[in-house]
SEBA-790809 format. One record per residue (C-alpha): residue in three letters; y, z, x. Coordinates in pm, whole numbers, plus 50000, padded with zeros to 5 digits. Example, Ala and Ser with C-alpha at 12.3 -4.5 7.8 and 13.67 -1.06 7.14 Angstrom:
2
aa:north:up:east
ALA:49550:50780:51230
SER:49894:50714:51367
//
This chain:
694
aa:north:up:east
UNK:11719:47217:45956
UNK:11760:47571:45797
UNK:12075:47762:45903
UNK:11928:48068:46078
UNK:11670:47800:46266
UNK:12012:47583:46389
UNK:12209:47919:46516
UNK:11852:48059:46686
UNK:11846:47753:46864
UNK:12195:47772:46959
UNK:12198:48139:47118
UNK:11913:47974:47296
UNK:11957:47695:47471
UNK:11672:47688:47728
UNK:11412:47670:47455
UNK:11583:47294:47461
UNK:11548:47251:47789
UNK:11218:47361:47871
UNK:11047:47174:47578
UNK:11081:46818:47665
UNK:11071:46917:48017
UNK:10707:47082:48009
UNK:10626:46743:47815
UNK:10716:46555:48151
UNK:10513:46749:48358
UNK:10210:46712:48085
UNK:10328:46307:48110
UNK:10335:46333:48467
UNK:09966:46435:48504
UNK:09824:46197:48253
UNK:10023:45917:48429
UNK:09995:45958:48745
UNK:10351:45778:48837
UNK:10422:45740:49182
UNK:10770:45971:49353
UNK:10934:45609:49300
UNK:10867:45561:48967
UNK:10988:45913:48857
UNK:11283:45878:49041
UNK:11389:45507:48864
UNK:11366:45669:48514
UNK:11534:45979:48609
UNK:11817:45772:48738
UNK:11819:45478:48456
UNK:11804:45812:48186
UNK:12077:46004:48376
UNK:12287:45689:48383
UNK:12206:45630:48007
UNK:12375:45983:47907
UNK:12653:45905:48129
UNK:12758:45604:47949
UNK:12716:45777:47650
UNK:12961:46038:47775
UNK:13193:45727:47774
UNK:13183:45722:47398
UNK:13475:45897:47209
UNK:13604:46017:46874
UNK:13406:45978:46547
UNK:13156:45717:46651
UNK:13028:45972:46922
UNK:12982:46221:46618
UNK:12767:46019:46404
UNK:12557:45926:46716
UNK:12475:46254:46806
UNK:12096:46219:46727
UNK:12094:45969:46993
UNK:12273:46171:47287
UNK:11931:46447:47157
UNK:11721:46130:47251
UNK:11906:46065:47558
UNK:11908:46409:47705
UNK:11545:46475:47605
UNK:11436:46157:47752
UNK:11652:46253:48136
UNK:11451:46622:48080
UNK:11136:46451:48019
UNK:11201:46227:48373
UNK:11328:46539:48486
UNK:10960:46703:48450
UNK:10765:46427:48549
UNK:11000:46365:48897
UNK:10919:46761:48980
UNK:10582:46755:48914
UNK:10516:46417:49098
UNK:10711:46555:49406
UNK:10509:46881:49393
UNK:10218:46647:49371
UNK:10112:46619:49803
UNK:09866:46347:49714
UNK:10178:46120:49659
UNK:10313:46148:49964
UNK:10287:45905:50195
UNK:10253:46163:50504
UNK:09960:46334:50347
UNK:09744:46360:50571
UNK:09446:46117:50434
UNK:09678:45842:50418
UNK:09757:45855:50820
UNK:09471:45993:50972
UNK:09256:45734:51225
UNK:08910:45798:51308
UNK:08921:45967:51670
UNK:09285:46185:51610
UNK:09270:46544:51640
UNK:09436:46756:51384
UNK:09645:47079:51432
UNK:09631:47327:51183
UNK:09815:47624:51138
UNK:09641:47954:50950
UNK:09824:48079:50710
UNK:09598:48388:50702
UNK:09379:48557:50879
UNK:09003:48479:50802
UNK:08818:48640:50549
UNK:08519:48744:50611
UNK:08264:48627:50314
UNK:07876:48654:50298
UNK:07765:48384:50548
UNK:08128:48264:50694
UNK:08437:48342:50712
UNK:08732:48150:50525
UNK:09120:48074:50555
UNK:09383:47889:50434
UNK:09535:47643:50690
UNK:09863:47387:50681
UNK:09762:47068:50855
UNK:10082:46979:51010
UNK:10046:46705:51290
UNK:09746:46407:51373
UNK:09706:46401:51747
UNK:09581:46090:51922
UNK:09557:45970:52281
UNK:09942:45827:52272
UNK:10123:46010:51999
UNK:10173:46336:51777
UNK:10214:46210:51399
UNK:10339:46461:51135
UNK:10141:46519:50827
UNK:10104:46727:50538
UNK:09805:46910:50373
UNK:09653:47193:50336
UNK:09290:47281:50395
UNK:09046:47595:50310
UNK:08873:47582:50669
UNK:08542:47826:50655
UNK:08423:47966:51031
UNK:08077:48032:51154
UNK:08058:48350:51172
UNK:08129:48481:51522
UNK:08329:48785:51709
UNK:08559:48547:51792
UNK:08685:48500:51445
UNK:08839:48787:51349
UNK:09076:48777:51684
UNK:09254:48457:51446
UNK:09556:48578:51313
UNK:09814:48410:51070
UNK:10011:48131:51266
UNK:09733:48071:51545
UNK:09724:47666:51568
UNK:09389:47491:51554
UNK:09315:47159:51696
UNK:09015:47010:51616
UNK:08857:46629:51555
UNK:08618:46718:51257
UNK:08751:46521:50940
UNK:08801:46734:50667
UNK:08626:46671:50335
UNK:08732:46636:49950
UNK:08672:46936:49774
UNK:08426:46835:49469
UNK:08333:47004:49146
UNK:08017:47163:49057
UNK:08028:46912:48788
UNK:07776:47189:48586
UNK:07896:47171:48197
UNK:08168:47364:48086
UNK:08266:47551:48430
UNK:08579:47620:48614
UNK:08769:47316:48733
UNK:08807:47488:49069
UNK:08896:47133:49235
UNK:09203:47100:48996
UNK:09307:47494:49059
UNK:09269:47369:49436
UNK:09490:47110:49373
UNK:09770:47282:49195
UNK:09805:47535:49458
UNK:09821:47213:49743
UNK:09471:47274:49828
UNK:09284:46902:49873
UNK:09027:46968:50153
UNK:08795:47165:50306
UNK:08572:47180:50632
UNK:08335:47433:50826
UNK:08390:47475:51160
UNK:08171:47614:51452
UNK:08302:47839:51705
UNK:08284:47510:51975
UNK:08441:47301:51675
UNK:08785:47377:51786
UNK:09051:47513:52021
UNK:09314:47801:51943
UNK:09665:47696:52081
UNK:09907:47895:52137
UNK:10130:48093:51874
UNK:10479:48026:51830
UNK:10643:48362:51861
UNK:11014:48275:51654
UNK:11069:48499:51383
UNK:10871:48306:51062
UNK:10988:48436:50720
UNK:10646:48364:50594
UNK:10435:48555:50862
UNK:10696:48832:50828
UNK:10582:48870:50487
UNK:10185:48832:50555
UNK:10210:49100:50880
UNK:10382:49367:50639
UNK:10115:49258:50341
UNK:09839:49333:50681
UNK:10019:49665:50747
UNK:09988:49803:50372
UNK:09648:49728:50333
UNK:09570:49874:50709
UNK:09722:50211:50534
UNK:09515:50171:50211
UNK:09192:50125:50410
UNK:09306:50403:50622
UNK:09345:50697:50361
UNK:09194:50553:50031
UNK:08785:50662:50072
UNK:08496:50432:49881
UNK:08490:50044:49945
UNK:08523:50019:49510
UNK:08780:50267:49493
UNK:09021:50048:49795
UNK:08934:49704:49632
UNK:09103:49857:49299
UNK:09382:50028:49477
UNK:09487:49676:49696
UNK:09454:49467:49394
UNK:09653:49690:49204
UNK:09934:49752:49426
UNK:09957:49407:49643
UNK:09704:49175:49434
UNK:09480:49157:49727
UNK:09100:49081:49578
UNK:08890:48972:49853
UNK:08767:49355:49899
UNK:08704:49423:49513
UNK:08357:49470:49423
UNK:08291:49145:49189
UNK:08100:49328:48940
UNK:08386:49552:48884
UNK:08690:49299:48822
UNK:08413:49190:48549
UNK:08415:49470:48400
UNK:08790:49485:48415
UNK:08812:49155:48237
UNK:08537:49230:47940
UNK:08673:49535:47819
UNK:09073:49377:47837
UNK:09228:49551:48083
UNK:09214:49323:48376
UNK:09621:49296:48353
UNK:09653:49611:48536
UNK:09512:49461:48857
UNK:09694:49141:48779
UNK:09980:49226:48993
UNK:10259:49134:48710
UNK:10534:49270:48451
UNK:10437:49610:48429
UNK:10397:49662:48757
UNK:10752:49549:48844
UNK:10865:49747:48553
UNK:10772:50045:48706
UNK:10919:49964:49022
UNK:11222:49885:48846
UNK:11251:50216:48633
UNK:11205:50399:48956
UNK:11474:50224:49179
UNK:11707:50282:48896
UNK:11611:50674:48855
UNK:11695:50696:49287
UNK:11977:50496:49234
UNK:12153:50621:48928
UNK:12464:50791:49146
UNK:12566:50447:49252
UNK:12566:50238:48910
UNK:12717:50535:48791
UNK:13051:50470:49056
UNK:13223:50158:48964
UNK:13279:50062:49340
UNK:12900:50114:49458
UNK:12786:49948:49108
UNK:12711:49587:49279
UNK:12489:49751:49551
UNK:12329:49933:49265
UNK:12190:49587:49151
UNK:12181:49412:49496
UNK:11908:49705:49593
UNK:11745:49678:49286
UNK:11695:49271:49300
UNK:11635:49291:49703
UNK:11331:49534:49656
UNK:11209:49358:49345
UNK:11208:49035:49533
UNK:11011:49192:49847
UNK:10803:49367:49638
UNK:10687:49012:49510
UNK:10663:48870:49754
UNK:10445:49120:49954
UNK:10208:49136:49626
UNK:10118:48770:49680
UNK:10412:48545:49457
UNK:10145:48516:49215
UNK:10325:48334:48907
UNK:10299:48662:48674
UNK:10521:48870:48926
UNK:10742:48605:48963
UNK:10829:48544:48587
UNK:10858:48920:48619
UNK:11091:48895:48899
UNK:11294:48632:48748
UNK:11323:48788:48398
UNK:11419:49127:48608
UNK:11708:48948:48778
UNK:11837:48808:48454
UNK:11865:49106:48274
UNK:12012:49277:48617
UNK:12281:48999:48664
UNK:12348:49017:48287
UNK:12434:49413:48357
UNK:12640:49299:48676
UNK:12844:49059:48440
UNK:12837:49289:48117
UNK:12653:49025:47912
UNK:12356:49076:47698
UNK:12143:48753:47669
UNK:11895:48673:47416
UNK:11555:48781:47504
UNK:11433:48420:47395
UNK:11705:48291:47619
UNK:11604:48494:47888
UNK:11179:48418:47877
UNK:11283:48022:47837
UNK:11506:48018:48149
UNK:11287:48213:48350
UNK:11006:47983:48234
UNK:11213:47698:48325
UNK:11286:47811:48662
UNK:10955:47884:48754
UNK:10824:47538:48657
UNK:11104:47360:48910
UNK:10943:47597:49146
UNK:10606:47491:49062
UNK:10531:47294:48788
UNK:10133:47316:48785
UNK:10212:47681:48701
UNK:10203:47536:48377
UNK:09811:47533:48340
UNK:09758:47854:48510
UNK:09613:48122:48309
UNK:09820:48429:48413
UNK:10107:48239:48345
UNK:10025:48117:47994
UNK:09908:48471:47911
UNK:10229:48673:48029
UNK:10443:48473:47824
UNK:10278:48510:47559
UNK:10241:48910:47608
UNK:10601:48931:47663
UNK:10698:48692:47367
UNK:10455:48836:47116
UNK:10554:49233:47200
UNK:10913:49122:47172
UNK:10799:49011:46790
UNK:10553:49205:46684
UNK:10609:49571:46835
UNK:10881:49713:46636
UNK:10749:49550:46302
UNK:10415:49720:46410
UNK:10560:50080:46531
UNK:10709:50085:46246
UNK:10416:50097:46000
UNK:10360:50438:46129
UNK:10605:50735:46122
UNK:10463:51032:46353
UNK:10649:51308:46441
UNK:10476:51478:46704
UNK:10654:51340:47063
UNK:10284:51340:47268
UNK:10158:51150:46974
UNK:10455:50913:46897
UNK:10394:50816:47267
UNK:10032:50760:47205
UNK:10143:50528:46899
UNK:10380:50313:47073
UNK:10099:50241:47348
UNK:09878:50113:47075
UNK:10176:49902:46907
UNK:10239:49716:47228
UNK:09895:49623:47305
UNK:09800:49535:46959
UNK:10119:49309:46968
UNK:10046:49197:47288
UNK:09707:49079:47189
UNK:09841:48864:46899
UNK:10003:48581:47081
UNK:09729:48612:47327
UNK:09381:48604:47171
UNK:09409:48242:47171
UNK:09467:48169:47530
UNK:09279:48374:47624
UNK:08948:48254:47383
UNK:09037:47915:47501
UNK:09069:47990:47873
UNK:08740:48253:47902
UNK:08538:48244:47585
UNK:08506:48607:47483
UNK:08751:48882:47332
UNK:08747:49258:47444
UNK:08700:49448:47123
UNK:08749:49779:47257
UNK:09057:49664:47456
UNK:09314:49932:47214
UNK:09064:50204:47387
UNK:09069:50092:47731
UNK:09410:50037:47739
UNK:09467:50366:47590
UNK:09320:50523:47860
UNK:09347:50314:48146
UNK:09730:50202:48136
UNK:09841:50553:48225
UNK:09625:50595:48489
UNK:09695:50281:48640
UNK:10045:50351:48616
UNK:10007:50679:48793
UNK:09825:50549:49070
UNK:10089:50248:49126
UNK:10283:50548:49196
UNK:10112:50719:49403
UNK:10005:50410:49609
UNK:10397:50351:49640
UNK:10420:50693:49785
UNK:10135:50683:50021
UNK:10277:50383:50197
UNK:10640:50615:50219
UNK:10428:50915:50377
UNK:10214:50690:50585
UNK:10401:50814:50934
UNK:10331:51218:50788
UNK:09887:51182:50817
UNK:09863:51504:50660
UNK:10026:51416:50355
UNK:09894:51065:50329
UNK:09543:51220:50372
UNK:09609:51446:50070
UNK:09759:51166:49843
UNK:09474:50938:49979
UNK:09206:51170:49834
UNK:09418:51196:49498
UNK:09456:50830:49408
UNK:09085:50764:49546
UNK:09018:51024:49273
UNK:09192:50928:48984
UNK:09068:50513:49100
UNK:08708:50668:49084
UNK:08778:50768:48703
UNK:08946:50500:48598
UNK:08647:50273:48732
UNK:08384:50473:48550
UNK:08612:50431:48203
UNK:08576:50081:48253
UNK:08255:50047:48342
UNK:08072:50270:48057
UNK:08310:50096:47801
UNK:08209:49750:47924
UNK:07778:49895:47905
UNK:07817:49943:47514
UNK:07665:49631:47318
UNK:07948:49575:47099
UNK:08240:49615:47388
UNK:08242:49220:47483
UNK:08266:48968:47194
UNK:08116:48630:47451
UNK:08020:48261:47380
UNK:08370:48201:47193
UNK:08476:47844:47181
UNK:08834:47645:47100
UNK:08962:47333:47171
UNK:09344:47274:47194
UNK:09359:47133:46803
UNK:09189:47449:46732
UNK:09427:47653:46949
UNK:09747:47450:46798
UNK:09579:47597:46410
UNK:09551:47920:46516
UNK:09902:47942:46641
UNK:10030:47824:46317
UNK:09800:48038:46136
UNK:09959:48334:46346
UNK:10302:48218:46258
UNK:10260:48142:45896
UNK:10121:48515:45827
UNK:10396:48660:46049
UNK:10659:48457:45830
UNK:10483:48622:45478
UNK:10486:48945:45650
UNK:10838:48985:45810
UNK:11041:48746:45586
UNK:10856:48759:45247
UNK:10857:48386:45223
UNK:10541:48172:45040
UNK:10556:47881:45273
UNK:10422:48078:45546
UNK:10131:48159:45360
UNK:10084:47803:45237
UNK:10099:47693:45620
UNK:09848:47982:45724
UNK:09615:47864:45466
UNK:09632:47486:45531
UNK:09565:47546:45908
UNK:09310:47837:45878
UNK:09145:47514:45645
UNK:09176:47295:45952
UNK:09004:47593:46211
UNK:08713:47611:45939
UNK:08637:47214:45921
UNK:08659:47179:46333
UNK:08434:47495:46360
UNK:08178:47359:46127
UNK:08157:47001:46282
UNK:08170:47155:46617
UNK:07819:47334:46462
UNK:07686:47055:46325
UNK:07680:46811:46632
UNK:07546:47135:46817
UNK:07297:47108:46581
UNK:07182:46762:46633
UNK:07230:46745:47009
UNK:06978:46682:47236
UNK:06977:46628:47607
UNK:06834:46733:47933
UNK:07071:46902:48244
UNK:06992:46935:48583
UNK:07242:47215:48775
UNK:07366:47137:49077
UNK:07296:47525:49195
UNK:07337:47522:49601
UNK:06982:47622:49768
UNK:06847:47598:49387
UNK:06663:47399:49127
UNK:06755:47467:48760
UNK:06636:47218:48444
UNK:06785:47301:48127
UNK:06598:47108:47803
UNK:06850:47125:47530
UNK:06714:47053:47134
UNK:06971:47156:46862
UNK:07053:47486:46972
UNK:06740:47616:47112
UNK:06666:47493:47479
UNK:06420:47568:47735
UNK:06603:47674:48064
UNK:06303:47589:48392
UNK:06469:47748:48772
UNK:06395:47918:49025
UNK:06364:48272:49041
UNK:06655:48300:49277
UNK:06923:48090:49062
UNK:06804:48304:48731
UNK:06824:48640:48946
UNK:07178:48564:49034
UNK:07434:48708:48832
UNK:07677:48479:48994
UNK:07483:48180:48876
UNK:07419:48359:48564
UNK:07783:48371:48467
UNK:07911:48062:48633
UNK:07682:47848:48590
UNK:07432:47905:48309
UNK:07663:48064:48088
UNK:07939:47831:48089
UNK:07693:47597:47976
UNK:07548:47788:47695
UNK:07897:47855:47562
UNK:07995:47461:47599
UNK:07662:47400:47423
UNK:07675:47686:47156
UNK:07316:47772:47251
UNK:07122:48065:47191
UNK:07223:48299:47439
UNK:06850:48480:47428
UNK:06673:48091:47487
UNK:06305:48052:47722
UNK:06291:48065:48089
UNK:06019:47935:48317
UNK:06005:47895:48673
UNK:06076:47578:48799
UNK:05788:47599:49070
UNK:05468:47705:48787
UNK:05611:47465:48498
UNK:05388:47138:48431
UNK:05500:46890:48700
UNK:05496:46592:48446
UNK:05579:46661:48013
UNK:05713:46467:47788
UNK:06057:46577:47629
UNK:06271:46358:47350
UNK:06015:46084:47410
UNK:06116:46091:47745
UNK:05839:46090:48029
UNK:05969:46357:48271
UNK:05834:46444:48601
UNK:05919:46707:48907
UNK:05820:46626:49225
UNK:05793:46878:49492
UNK:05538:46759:49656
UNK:05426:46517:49902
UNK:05303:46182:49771
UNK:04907:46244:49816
UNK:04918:46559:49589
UNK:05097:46405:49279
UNK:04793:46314:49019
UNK:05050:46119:48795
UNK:05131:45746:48796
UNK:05200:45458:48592
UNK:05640:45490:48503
UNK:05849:45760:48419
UNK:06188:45802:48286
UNK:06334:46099:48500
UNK:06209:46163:48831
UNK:06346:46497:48986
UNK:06328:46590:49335
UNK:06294:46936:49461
UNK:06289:47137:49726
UNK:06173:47010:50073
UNK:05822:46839:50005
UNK:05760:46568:50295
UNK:05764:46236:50093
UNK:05922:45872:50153
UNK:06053:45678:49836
UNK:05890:45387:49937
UNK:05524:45560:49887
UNK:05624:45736:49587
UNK:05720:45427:49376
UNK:05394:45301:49478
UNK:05221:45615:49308
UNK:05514:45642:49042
UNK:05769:45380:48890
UNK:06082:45607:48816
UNK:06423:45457:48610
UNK:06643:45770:48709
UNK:06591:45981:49053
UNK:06782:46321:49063
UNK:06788:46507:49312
UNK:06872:46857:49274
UNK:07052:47157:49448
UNK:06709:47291:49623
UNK:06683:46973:49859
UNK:06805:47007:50229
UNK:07153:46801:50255
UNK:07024:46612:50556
UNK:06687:46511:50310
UNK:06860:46457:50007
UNK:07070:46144:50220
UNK:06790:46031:50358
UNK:06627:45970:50014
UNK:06955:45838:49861
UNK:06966:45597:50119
UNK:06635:45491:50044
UNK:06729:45429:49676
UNK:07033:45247:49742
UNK:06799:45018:49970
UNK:06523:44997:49697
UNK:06790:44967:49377
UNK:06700:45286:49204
UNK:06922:45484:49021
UNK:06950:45803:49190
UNK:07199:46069:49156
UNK:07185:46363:49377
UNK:07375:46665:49212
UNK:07530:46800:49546
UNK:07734:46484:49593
UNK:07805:46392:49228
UNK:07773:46731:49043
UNK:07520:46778:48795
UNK:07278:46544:48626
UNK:07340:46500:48210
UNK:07158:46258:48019
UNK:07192:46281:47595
UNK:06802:46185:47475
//
């Protein structure tokens, strides 16, 4: 190991640390180890470097290489332990593993309900199983979604539920390449869901003892009743509370899009630069009492106190908490007099975090932050200093465009893995929209201070609603131009790992003048090429057949090559929703042709023959379908009255699907019927969608 690479690693010890340790939590997931089995390798590894302890003089030297194996082996342990304890399905009092047909559950909200289009939704914490002769406790937590009814919005954080419906498993769409929102459930303790009626359950009553937790989520309530009060236009106050508080559920849909194409969607991802303003400010109010060497420690308790509320009010989302915990590093390094290494400093607070919550580690924000915050502490000065400019207004205007251009280099490929597309105008939108968006932090700070004076909260209501209006119309003319939005991207990790190495070997010719890093760049720019033009060439030759599972919905999708023949209804292909979670997911996965034919599903030949394949959609009672003889796919559709004993009489089907457009209550009737008759069936509401290669 090179000199400089053995003393970096030295001034930074946590890069040591959190290595092997994110390994274990990787391990952890892949395993799936029990709490038990963590714990007897943590404790066989700990008592392994122990012994080794025990080992003195020169032979302890020469076996230093295997105290590195030791101590990386108790980290990875370590990793696996955390994330298997963080893991509630492991447990033995979650709640599944307890619960007896006929107990009631109590659940606690842990907000109040949301109102969506056609119910209303909140988290809950199941905590106890109620039966006729005992209370069991239990742990779980549940997205419970309400009828809509007056009553509903009387619920208030902490309001107990009982009620004797079981909860269900959230699924997966199952459509190709879409979000894994049943993981993301699961990483934030999320396993189950149910829908409740307003006769469903009963409301117990609150407990009234001070709760840290509904503390927090009243005072959260109380800044966004003074945003709604003085910020005018429902766009303009879905900006302003996800930019102050990271509070979403009010923001126009279309809009956060918009954010997101044209690269700027970090400014209403409550994170680093919004605590850094909140930390330059505190310390411009409270210079007088770092300044005074008695006062200086309640200089920095203030500082970390507010930081920490302020984080916590905005949601604990894990950007603003690596944030907050890189803020009280640097702080407590001031309180001591000790300057750490940056490196030092971005490893711990990773580290940290992960004990906290170790599926943090596959969450987007946090991926990206570290690697904005690693890659500007890199790339900026080599990249401000490129440019000499003179002028103050303009210097300013340079160092904007240095940070985000080094911001995006350590990013681009988490963020082309994680959503498919690049913002090409994102220097431009930042440009413009960062200073806004700082100004109105700001001013949304100072509304909430002047919230008791109306007059003056009025006034700086109609400012920031204002300045939110422009900002909003930046983004959204940016994000109309053709060329704003670079879509359909795809990487896998091997491709990701390339790039990265790529990145580095071109930073190591450019900063450090050395050959190797340009040998290394070439070699895995190489690699990218060859996985790129594979990934084309089985895109090429695929050929298979998709049925959606689209709620209320049919969609087909006939794929050949890279041309395919998309057949829905009208209502799934009017839907940008659909359109962008569903359809286009799949196009990306696929590497389609984004402009491919549509038909309707309900005018497209009811029986064609695709791959060889004999295909046939049925949705239609039995005495209207002209067909017979066999067919390969049979697909089911809508609500046609029809018994699959008749129809197999008419038609001899090998595969039944039924898709998203088919009543629940119909579609297990007819699965039942299959089971009975020993026909494959799959119905893509239960199992997610229907993909057969041809």
């Amino acid at each position: 190991m090179a000199p400089s690479t053995t003393l970096f690693l030295a001034r930074v010890p946590f890069i040591k640390l959190l290595l092997p340790f994110a390994g274990g939590i990787l391990l952890s997931w892949q395993a799936s180890l029990s709490v038990i089995a963590c714990i007897t390798g943590l404790f066989l590894s700990g008592v392994l470097v122990l012994l080794f302890r025990c080992v003195r003089g020169y032979r302890r030297l020469r076996l230093q290489w295997l105290q590195a194996i030791l101590v990386t082996l108790l980290l990875l342990c370590l990793g696996m332990f955390v994330a298997a304890t963080k893991d509630v399905r492991r447990h033995r009092d979650w709640f599944p593993h307890r619960y007896m047909p006929g107990s009631y559950f109590r659940a606690t909200l842990l907000e109040q309900p949301v109102e969506k289009s056609r119910s209303y939704k909140a988290e809950a914490d199941i905590t106890c199983l109620v039966s006729s002769d005992s209370l069991l406790p239990v742990r779980g937590r549940v997205l419970i979604y309400f009828r809509k009814d007056t009553g509903i919005s009387r619920l208030r954080a902490g309001d107990p539920l009982f009620f004797a419906k079981e909860p269900q498993q959230i699924r997966n769409s199952g459509n190709p390449g879409a979000f894994d929102y049943r993981r993301y459930a699961l990483f934030n303790g999320i396993t189950h869901q149910l829908y409740l009626a307003p006769g469903d359950f009963v409301r117990g009553q609150a407990d009234r003892d001070f709760n840290m937790g509904r503390w927090l989520y009243e005072t959260r309530s109380s800044i966004l009743g003074i945003l709604k009060k003085y910020i005018n236009g429902p766009r303009e106050l879905g900006l302003a509370e996800a930019l102050l508080i990271g509070y979403r559920d009010d923001m126009d849909k279309e809009l956060l899009q918009s954010y997101s194409d044209t690269g700027v969607v970090h400014v209403i991802a409550v994170s680093g630069m919004h605590l850094g303003l909140v930390y330059w400010l505190l310390n411009l109010f409270l210079e007088p009492l770092r300044k005074r060497k008695k006062t200086r420690w309640l200089h920095g308790l203030i500082i970390l106190s507010v930081l920490w509320m302020f984080s916590l009010l905005a949601g604990g989302a894990a950007s603003i908490i690596r944030a907050a915990v890189m803020f009280t590093c640097i702080q407590l390094g001031k309180m001591l007099n000790r300057n750490a290494s940056v490196y030092n400093t971005l490893a711990a607070s990773a580290f940290l975090l992960l004990c906290y919550n170790p599926y943090w580690l596959w969450d987007a924000g946090f991926q990206l932050s570290y690697a904005a915050v690693l890659s500007i502490v890199i790339f900026y000065k080599p990249l401000y200093r490129l440019i000499t400019v003179n002028n103050k207004l303009l210097d300013g205007v340079w160092q904007l465009c240095a940070v985000s251009m080094a911001a995006q280099v350590l990013t681009t490929p988490i963020a082309v893995y994680q959503f498919h597309q690049f913002p090409v105008c994102f220097l431009i939108t930042n440009l413009l929209v960062v200073p806004v968006s700082s100004l109105v932090l700001i001013g949304e700070l100072l509304l909430v201070l002047l919230a008791p004076c109306s007059p003056l909260a009025a006034l700086a209501g109609r400012a920031l609603s204002s300045m939110i209006w422009w900002m909003n119309g930046i983004v959204e003319n940016l994000g109309r131009y053709p060329f704003a939005l670079w879509k359909g991207l795809l990487l896998n990790i091997p491709q990701v790992i390339l790039l990265y190495i790529f990145i580095s070997g071109m930073a190591v010719v450019w900063m450090q003048k050395r050959k190797a890093g340009l040998w290394a760049a070439a070699i895995s720019l190489s690699g990218i090429l060859i996985f790129r033009t594979l990934s084309f060439y089985d895109a090429g030759r695929q050929a298979k057949m998709i049925v959606y599972n689209i709620p209320g919905a049919g969609a087909v999708d006939l794929i050949r090559g890279r041309d395919h023949l998309l057949i829905a209804d009208p209502v799934a292909t009017a839907d940008p929703l659909v359109r962008r979670n569903v359809f286009l997911p799949s196009l990306t996965l696929h590497r389609l042709q984004e402009c491919g034919k549509t038909g309707n599903l309900r005018d497209c030949d009811r029986s064609f023959v695709f791959c060889g394949k004999q295909i046939m959609l049925v949705d239609q009672p039995v005495e209207r379908i002209n067909h017979g003889g066999t067919a390969a796919i049979m697909i089911l559709s809508g609500n046609p009255r029809l018994y699959i004993s008749q129809l197999i009489n008419r038609v001899r089907p090998r595969q039944i699907v039924i898709d998203g457009s088919v009543p629940a209550w119909k579609a297990r009737y007819w699965q039942r019927d299959c089971d009975s008759l020993r026909i494959p069936c799959h119905n893509v509401a239960e199992k997610g969608a229907f993909v057969m290669n041809l």
